[in-house]
DRENLOGU-264617 format. One record per atom (N, C-alpha, C): residue in three letters; x, y, z. Coordinates in steps of 0.05 Angstrom, whole numbers, plus 5000, padded with zeros to 4 digits. Each point is the difference from the previous one (the first is absolute). Example, Ala and Ser with C-alpha at 12.3 -4.5 7.8 and 13.67 -1.06 7.14 Angstrom:
<nodes>
ALA526448865156;ALA498250245000;ALA501850245000;SER499350214986;SER501650245001;SER498550225014;
</nodes>
This chain:
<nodes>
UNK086969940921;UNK499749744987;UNK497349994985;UNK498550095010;UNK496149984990;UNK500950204976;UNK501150204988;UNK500950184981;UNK501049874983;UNK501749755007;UNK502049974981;UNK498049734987;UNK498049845014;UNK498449835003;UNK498950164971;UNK498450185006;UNK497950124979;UNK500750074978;UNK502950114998;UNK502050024977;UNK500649774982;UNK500949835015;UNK499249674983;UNK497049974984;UNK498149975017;UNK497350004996;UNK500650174970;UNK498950284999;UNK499750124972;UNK501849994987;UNK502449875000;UNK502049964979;UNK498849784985;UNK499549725026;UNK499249904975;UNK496949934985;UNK498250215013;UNK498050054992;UNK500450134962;UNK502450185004;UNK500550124978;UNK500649894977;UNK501849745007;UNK500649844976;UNK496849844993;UNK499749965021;UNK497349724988;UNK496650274993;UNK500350275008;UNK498050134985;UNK498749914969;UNK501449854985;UNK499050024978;UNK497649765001;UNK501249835018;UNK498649725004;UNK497650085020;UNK500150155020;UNK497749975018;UNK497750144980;UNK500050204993;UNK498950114986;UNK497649884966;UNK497549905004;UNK500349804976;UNK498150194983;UNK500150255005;UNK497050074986;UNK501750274976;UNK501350074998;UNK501250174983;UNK502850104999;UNK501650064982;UNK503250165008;UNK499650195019;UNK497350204989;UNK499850225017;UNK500250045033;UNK498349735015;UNK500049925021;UNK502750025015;UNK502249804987;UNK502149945006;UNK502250284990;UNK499550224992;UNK501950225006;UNK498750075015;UNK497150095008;UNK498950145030;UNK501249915025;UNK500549694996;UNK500449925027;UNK503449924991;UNK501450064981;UNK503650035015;UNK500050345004;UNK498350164987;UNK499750275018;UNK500249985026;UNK498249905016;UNK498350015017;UNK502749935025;UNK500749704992;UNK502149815010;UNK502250235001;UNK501850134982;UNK501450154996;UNK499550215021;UNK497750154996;UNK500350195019;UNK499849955031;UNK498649725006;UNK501349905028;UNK502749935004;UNK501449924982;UNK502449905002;UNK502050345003;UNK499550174989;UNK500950285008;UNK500050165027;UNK497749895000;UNK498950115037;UNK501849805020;UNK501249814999;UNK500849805015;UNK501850114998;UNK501250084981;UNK502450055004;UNK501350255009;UNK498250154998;UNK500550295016;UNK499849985028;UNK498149825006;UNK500249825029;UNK502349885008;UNK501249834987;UNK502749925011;UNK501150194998;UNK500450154980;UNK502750275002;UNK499950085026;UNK497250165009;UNK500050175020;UNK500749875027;UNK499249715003;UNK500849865024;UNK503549974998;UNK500149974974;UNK503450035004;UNK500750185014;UNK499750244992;UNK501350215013;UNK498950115034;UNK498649975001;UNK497750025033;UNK500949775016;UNK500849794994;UNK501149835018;UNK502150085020;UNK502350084980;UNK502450095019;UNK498950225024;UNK498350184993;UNK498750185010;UNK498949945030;UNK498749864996;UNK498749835017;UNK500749815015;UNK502549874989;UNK502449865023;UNK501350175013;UNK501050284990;UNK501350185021;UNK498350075017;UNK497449984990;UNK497750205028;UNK500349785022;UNK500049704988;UNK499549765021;UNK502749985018;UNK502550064991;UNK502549975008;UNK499450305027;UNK498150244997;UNK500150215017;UNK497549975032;UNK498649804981;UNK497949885017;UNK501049785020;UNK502249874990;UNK501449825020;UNK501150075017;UNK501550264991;UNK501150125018;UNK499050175022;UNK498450084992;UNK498050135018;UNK498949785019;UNK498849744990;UNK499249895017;UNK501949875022;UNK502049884989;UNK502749955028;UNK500450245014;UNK499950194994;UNK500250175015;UNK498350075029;UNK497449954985;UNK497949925019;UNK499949845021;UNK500449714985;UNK500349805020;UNK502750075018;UNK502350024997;UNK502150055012;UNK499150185021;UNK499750245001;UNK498350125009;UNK497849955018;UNK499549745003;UNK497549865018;UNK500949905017;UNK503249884990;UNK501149765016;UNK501950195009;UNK500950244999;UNK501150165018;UNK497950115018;UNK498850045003;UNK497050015024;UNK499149825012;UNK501149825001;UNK499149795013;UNK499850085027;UNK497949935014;UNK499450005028;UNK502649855015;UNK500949804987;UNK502749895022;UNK501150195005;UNK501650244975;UNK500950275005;UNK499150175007;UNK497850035025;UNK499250245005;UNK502350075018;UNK500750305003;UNK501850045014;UNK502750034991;UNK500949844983;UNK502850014994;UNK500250124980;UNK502950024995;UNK501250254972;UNK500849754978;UNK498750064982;UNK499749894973;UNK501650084979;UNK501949984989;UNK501550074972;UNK500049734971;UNK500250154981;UNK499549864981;UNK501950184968;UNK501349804990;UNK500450104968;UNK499849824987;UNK499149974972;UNK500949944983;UNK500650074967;UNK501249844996;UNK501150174974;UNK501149824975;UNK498850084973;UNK501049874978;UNK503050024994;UNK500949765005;UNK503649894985;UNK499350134977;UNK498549864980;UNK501250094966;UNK500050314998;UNK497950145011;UNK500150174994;UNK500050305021;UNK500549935036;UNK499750135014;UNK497650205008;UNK497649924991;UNK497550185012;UNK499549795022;UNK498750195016;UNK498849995022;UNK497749895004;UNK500149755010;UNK497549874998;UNK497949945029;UNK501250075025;UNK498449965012;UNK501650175029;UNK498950205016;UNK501750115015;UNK498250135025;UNK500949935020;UNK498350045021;UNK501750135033;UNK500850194998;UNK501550125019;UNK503349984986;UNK500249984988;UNK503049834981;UNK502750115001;UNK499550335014;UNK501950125003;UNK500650095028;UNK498749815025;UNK500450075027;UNK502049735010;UNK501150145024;UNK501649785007;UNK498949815020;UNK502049754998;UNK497549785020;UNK503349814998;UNK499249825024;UNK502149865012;UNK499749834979;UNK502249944986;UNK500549704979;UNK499949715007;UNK501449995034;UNK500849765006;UNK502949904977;UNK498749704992;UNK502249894990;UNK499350034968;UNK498250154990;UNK500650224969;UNK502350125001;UNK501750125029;UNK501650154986;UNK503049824989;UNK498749774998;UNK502649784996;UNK499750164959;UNK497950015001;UNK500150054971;UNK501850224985;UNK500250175030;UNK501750264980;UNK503649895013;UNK499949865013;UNK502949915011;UNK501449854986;UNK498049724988;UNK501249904982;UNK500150034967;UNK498050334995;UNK499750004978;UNK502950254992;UNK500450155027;UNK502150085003;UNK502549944989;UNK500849745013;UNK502749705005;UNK499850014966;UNK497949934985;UNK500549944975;UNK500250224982;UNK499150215000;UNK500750294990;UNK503150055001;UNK501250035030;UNK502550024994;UNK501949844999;UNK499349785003;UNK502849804999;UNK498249794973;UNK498450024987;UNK499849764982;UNK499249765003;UNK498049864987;UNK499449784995;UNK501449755009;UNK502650094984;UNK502149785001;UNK501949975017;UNK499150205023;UNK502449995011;UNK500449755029;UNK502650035003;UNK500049805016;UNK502550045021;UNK498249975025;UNK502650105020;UNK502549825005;UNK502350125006;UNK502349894999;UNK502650175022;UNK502049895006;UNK501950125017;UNK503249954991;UNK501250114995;UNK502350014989;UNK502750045020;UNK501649814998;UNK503450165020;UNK501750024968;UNK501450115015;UNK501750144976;UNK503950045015;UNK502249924989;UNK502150145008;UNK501750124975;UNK502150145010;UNK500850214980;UNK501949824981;UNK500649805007;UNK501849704989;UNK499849835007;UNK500549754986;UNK498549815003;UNK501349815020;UNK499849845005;UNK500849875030;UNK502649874986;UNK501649895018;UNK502849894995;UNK499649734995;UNK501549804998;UNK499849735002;UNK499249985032;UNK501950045010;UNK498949905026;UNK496950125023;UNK498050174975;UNK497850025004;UNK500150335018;UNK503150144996;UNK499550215015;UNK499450254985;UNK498150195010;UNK498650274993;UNK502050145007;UNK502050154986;UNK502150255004;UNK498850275003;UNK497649985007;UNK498850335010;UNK496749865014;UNK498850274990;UNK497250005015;UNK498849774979;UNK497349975022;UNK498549774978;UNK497550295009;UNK499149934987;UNK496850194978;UNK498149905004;UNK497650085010;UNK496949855003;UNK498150184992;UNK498249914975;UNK498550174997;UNK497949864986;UNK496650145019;UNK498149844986;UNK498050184989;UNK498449864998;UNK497350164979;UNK497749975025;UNK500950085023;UNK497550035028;UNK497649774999;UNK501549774992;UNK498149835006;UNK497849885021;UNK496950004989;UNK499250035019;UNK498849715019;UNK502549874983;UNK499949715018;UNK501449875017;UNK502950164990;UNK502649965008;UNK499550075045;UNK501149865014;UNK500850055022;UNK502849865015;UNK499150025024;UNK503149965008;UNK502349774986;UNK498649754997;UNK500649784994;UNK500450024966;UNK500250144989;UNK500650084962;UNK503550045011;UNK500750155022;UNK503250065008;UNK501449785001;UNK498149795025;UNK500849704997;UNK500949804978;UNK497950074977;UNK499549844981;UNK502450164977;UNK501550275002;UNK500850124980;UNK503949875008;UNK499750065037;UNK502749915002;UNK500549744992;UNK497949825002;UNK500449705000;UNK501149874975;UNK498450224982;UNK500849984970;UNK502850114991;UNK500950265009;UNK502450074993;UNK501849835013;UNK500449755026;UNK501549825015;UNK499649834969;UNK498049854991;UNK500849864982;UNK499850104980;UNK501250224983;UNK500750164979;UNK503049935007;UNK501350005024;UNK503449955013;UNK500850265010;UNK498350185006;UNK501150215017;UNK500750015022;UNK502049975014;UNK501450005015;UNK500850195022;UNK500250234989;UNK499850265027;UNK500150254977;UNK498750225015;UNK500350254988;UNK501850115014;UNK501450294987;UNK502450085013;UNK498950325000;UNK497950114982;UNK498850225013;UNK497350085017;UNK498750114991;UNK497550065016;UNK497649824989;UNK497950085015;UNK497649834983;UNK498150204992;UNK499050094971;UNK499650215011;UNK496650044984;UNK498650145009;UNK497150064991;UNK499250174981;UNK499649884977;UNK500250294974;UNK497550065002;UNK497749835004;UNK497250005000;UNK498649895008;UNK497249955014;UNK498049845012;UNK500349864993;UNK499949715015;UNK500849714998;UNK496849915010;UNK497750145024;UNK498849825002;UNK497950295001;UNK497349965009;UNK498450305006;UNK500350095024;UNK501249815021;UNK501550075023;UNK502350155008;UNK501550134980;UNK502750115001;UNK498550324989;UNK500050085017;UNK498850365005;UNK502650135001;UNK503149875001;UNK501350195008;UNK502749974964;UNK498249964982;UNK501750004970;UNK501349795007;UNK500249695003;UNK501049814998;UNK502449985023;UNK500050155022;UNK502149975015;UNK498549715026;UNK497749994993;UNK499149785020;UNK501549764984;UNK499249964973;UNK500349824974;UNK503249905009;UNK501450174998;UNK503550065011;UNK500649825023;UNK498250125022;UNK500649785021;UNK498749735006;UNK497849944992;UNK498649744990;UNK502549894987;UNK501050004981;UNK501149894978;UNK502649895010;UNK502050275022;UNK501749865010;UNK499949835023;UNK498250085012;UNK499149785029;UNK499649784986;UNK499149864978;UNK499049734984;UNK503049944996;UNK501950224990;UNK502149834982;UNK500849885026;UNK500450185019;UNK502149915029;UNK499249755006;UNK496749865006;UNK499449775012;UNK500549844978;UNK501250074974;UNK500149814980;UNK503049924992;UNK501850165028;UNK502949944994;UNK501750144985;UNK498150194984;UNK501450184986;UNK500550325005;UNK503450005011;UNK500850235019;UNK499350264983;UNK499350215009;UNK499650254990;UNK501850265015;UNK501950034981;UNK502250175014;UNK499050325007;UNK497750134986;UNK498850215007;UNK497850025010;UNK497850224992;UNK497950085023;UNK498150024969;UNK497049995021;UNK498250024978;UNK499350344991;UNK499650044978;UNK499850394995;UNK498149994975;UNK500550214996;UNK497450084982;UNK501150094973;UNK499949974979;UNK501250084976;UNK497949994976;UNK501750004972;UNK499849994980;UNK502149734984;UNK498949804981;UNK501849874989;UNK501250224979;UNK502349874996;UNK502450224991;UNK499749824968;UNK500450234977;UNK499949954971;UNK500749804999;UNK502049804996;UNK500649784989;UNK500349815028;UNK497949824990;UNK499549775018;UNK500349775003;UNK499849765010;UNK500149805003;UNK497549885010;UNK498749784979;UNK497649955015;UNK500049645015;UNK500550015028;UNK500649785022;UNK497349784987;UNK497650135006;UNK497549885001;UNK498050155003;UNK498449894989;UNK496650124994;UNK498049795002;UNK498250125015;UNK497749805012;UNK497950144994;UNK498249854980;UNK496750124993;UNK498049825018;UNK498850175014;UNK497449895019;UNK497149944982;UNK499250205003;UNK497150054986;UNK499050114975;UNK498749894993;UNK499250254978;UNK497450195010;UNK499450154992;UNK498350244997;UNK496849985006;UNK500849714976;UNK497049944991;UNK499049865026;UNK501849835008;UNK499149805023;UNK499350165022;UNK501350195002;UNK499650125027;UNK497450125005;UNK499450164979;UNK498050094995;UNK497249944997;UNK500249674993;UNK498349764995;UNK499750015035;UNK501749885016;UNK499849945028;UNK499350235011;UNK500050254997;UNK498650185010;UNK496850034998;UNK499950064976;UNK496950064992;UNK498049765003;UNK500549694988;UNK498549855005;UNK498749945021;UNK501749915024;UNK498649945027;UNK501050255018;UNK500650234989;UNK499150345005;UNK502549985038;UNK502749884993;UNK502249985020;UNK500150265003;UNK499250025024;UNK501450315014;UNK502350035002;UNK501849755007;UNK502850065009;UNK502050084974;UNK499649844983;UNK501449984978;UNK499050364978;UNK497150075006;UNK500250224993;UNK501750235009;UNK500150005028;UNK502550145019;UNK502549994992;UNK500949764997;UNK502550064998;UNK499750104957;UNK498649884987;UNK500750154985;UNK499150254991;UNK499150205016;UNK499950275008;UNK502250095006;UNK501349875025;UNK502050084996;UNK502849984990;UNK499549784979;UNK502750024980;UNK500050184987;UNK497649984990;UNK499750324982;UNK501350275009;UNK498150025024;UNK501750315022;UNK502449924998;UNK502149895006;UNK502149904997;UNK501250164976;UNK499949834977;UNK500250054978;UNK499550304972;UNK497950085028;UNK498450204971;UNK499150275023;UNK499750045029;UNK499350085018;UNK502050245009;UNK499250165019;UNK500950165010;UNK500450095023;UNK502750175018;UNK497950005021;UNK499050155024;UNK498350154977;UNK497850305003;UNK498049814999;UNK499049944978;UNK497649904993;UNK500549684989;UNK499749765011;UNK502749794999;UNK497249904989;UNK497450084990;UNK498049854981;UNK499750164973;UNK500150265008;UNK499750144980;UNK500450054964;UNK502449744999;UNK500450014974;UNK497249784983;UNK499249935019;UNK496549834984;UNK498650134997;UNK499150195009;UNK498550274994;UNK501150164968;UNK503350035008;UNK500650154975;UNK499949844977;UNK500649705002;UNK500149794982;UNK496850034981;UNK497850015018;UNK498049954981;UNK499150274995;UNK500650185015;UNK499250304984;UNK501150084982;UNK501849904995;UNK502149954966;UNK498749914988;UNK497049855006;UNK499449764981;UNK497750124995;UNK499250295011;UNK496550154996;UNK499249835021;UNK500349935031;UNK497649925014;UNK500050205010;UNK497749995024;UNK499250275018;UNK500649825026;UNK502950015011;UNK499649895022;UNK500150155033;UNK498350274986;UNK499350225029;UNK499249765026;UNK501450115027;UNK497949855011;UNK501449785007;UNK501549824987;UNK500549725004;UNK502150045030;UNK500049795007;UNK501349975030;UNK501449745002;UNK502149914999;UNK500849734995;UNK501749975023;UNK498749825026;UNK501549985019;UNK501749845007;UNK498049704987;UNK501649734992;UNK499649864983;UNK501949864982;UNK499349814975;UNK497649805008;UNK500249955027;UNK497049774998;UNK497550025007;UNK499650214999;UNK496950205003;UNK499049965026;UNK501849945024;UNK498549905028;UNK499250295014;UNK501750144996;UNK498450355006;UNK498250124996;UNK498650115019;UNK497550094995;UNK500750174999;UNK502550174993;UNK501050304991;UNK500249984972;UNK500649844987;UNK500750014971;UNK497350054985;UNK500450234980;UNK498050064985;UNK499450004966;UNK498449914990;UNK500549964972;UNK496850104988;UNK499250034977;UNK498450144988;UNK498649734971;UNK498150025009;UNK499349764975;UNK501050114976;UNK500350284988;UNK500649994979;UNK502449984998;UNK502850015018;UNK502349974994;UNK501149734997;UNK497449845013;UNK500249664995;UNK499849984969;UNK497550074996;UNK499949924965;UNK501150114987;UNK500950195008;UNK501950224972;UNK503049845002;UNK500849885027;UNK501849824991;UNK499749764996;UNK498149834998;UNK499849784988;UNK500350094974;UNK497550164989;UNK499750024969;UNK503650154986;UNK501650145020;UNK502750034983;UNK502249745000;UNK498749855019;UNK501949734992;UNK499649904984;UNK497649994989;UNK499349824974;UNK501750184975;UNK501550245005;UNK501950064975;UNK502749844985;UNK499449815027;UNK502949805001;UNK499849784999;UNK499749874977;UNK499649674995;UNK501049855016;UNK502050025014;UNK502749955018;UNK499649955030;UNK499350345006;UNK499150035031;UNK496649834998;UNK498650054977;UNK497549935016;UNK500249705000;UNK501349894986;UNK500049705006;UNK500449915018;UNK502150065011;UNK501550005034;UNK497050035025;UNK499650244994;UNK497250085014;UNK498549854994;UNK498149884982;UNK498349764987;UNK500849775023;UNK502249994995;UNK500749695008;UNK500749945029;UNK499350305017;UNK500449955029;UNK497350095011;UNK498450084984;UNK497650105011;UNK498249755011;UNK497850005017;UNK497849775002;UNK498250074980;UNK498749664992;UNK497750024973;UNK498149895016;UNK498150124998;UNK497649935012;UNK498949674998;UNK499849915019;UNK498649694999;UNK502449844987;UNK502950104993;UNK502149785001;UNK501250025015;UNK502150265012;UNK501849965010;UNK500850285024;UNK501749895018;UNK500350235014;UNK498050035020;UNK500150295005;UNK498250095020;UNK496650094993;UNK500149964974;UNK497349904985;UNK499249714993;UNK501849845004;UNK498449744991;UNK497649855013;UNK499450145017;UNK497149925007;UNK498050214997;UNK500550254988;UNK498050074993;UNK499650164970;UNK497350055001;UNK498749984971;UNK500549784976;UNK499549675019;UNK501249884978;UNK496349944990;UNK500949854980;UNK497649894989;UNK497450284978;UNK501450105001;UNK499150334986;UNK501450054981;UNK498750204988;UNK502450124977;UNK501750115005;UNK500750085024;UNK502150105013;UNK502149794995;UNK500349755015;UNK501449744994;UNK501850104982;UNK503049945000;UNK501750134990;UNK501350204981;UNK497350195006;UNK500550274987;UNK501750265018;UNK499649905024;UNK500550265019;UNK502949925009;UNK501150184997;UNK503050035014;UNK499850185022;UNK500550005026;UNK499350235014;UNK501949855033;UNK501750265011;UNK500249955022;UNK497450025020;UNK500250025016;UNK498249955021;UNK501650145035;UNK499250165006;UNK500250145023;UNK497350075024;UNK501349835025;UNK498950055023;UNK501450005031;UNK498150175008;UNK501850135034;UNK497349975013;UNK500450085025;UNK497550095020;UNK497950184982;UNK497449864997;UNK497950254981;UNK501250154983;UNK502049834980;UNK500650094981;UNK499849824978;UNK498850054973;UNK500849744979;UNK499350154977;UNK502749914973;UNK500250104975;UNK500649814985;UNK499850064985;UNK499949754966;UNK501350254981;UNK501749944977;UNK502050224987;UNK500749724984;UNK499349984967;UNK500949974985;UNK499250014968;UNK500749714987;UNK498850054966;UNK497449835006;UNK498050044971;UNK497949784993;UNK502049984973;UNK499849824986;UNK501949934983;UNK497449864977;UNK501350034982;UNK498249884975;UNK503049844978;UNK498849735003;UNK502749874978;UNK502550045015;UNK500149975032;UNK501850135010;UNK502150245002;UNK498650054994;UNK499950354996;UNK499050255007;UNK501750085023;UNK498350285019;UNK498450124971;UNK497350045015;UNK498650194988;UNK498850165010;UNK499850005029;UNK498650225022;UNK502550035018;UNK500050165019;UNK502250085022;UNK497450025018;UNK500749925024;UNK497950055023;UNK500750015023;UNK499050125025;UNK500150005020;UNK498550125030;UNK499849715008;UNK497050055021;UNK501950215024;UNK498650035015;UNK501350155032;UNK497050045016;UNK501049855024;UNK498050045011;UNK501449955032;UNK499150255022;UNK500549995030;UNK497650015014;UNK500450035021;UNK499450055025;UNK496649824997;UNK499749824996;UNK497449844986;UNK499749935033;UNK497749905005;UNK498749845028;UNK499449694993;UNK500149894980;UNK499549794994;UNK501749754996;UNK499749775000;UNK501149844987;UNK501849974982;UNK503049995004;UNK501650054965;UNK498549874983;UNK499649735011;UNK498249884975;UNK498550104982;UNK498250265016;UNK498049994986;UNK501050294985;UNK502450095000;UNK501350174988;UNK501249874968;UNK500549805011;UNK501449844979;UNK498449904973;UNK498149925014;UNK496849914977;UNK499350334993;UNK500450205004;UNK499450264984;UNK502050024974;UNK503449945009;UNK501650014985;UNK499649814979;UNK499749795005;UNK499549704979;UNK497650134982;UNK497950115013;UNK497449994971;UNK501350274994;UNK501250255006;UNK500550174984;UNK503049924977;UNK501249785006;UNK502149854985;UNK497449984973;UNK499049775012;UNK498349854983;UNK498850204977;UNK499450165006;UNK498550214987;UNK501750124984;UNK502450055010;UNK501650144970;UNK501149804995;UNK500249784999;UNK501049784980;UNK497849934986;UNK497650055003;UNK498649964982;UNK499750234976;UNK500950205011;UNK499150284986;UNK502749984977;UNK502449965015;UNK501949954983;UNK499649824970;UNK499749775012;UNK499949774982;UNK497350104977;UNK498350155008;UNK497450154983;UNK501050224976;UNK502650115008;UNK500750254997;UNK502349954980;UNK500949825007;UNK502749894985;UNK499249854973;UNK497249894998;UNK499249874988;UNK500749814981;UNK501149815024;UNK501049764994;UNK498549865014;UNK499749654992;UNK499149905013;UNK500749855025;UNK497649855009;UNK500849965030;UNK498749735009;UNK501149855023;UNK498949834996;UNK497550065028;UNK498649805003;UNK497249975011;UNK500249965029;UNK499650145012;UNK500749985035;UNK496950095012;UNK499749885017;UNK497150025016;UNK500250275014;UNK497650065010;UNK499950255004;UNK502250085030;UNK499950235014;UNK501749935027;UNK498050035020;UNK501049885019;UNK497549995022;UNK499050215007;UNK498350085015;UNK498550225002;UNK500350065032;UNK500850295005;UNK500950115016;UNK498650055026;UNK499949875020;UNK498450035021;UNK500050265019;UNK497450065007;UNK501250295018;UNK500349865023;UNK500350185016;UNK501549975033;UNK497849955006;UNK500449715015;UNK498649915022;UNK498949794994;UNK499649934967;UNK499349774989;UNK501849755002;UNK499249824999;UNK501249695009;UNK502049864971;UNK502450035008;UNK502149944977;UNK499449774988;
</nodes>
C-alpha cells in the first residue's frame, strides 16, 4: 500500500512539474527526469514483490506446518501421558499428504472408533439409500377365500432391527390382507432377522408359530428354501432406513445397535471361515493397509479389537469419494459443542462446529477419529489413540480438544478462507493443577 501511496504521489507530481517549478523550462525537464526515474524504480519494486510474494506464502504455508507439528507434538508429551501408548494421523482430504503422524501405523485398542469402520462398512456395501425391509412371497396368489395353494416365502434383508415380534406384526398383517390358511410349508429363502444363523429356517418357524396364534392353520412345516421364479408378492414391510440406523449408532456411540448391525452384515456378506473377513477384503479393494486389524465386535467394548490410526484416516478420507456415503457419515457423526457425544466439549472455540468425530472410551483407553471441516467440508482426516494412560480421562480428553483446536485452526489457515472470530481455547493444565 505505502508503494502504491508513492506511485500516486509522483504521478501527480508529474503533471503539476511545470507549475512547481517557477524559475526556468530547464528546471522543470530535470525534475520530470528525476520524478520519472523514481517512478521506474517503483515499479520494478512492485514487479518483484509481485512475483516473491507467492514465494514467500508457500515458505509461510511450510512454516505452519512445521510449527503444528511441533505443537502437536508437545501435546502428545504431555506429562498426563507419561506412560501410555500414544498414536496419531493426520491427513489432507483434498489432497492426501500427510500432515501430522505419530506412531500412525501401530495398533491400539479403538474402543467405540471401530463403529467407524462398521458403519462405514453398512454404507459401502448396501448404500446410502438403502432401507431395510422383509418380504413373504407365494407361488399364486391367494383365492377369494384368502387361501395360499402352496408354500408361503419369507425373505428379508437381515435386518438389524427386526426381532421376534416383526413375525407377530407380519402375521397380523397377512390376517388382515384375508389370509386365511396356508396349505404348504412356510418356508425361509433368507435372513429375516440377524438372529437366524441357520439361512432363515428360524425366520420359517417364527413366522408359522405367529400365523398359528393368529388362527391361521398352516398345513406344513417350516424349511429352508429359495423363492421359486414366478412369484406372488403377499406383503412387504420396510422398517428402517440405513441412514437412521447409523445416525443411532454413531451419535450417542449405541453398542447394541452396532452389534447387531455387524451382524447383519456377517449375515449377508460373511462367511464361515472367516465370518469378518470380507471388511478387510472390502477396504483392501479400496488401497487401505488393513495388516493387523482384529475386529471382534461392532461396538468396540473389546479390548481385543485392534485398529491402526492410519487405517482410521485412510478410511475416513476414502469416504469422502462418495457424496452419498459421506453425508450419511456427516450426519451421524458428533459435532463438537452441538451435538452427540461431543456437545459439551470444545464448545466456545474454533473447534465449535467444525469437528465431526466419534469419540471412543474403555478402561484407560480414549480416542477421537474424525473430520475438521472447513465450509463443512472434511478437510483433515484424523485420529487420536491413546491407552494404558494413569490419569484422569478428563485430562485425556482436554489433550484431544486443544489438539482438535489446533488443526482447525491450521485448516481454516490453510484453506484460506475466512473464518469467524473465536477466543482463544483454554489453556491446558498439567497434572496436579487445580481444574
Amino acid at each position: 500500500m505505502l508503494i502504491l501511496r508513492r506511485l500516486t504521489i509522483y504521478l501527480r507530481a508529474l503533471r503539476s512539474a511545470r507549475f512547481i517549478c517557477d524559475r526556468s523550462a530547464a528546471d522543470a525537464v530535470r525534475l520530470r527526469w528525476h520524478l520519472w526515474h523514481r517512478l521506474a524504480w517503483l515499479l520494478v519494486v512492485s514487479i518483484a514483490l509481485f512475483w516473491v510474494q507467492p514465494l514467500a506464502s508457500a515458505g509461510s504455508l511450510e512454516d505452519s506446518t512445521a510449527q503444528l507439528r511441533e505443537t502437536l507434538a508437545g501435546l502428545m508429551a504431555h506429562p498426563a501421558l507419561h506412560g501410555a501408548r500414544v498414536g496419531a494421523a493426520v491427513i489432507s482430504v483434498p489432497d492426501g499428504d500427510t500432515v501430522y503422524s505419530l506412531y500412525s501405523d501401530q495398533l491400539f485398542v479403538p474402543a467405540s472408533t471401530i463403529k467407524l469402520l462398521v458403519t462405514a462398512t453398512a454404507l459401502r456395501l448396501l448404500g446410502p439409500q438403502f432401507v431395510y425391509q422383509t418380504s413373504v412371497w407365494s407361488p399364486v396368489p391367494p383365492s377369494q377365500q384368502g387361501v395360499i395353494a402352496g408354500d408361503l416365502v419369507i425373505a428379508g434383508t437381515a435386518d438389524p432391527t427386526a426381532d421376534s415380534g416383526q413375525y407377530r406384526q407380519i402375521a397380523r398383517q397377512l390376517k388382515a390382507r384375508g389370509i386365511s390358511s396356508v396349505q404348504g410349508n412356510i418356508i425361509g429363502a433368507g435372513p429375516l432377522t440377524v438372529f437366524d444363523s441357520d439361512e432363515g429356517l428360524q425366520a420359517a418357524r417364527g413366522l408359522r408359530r405367529a400365523l398359528l396364534r393368529q388362527g391361521i392353520p398352516v398345513a406344513g412345516s417350516p424349511a429352508v428354501g429359495t423363492a421359486p421364479p414366478s412369484v406372488y408378492l403377499v406383503y412387504r414391510e420396510a422398517s428402517t432406513s440405513l441412514h437412521e440406523y447409523i445416525q443411532a449408532i454413531n451419535l450417542y456411540s449405541d453398542n447394541q445397535r452396532a452389534v447387531r448391525l455387524l451382524r447383519s452384515l456377517r449375515t449377508s456378506f460373511g462367511g464361515d471361515d472367516t465370518p469378518y473377513g470380507f471388511i478387510g477384503e472390502l477396504w483392501a479393494e479400496a488401497g487401505l493397509d488393513v495388516s493387523g486389524l482384529q475386529l471382534i465386535d461392532g461396538s468396540g467394548v473389546s479390548h481385543r479389537n485392534r485398529v491402526s490410526p492410519d487405517l482410521l484416516t485412510s478410511l475416513l478420507a476414502e469416504m469422502t469419494d462418495d457424496d452419498g456415503q459421506l453425508s450419511v457419515l456427516l450426519d451421524s457423526l458428533p459435532l463438537a459443542g452441538v451435538r452427540g457425544t461431543l456437545s459439551g466439549r470444545m464448545k466456545d472455540t474454533v473447534a465449535e462446529g467444525r469437528v465431526y468425530a466419534k469419540t471412543g472410551t474403555l478402561n484407560r483407553v480414549s480416542c477421537l477419529a474424525g473430520y475438521i471441516t472447513v465450509d463443512e467440508a472434511p478437510y483433515l482426516a484424523f485420529a487420536l489413540m491413546m491407552d494404558g494412560y494413569s490419569c484422569p480421562v478428563s485430562k485425556v480428553r482436554k489433550i484431544q480438544d486443544q489438539v482438535t483446536i489446533h488443526l482447525t485452526r491450521y485448516a481454516l489457515a490453510q484453506s484460506s478462507r475466512p473464518s469467524s472470530l473465536h477466543p482463544d481455547p483454554p489453556s491446558l493444565r498439567a497434572p496436579g493443577q487445580q481444574q
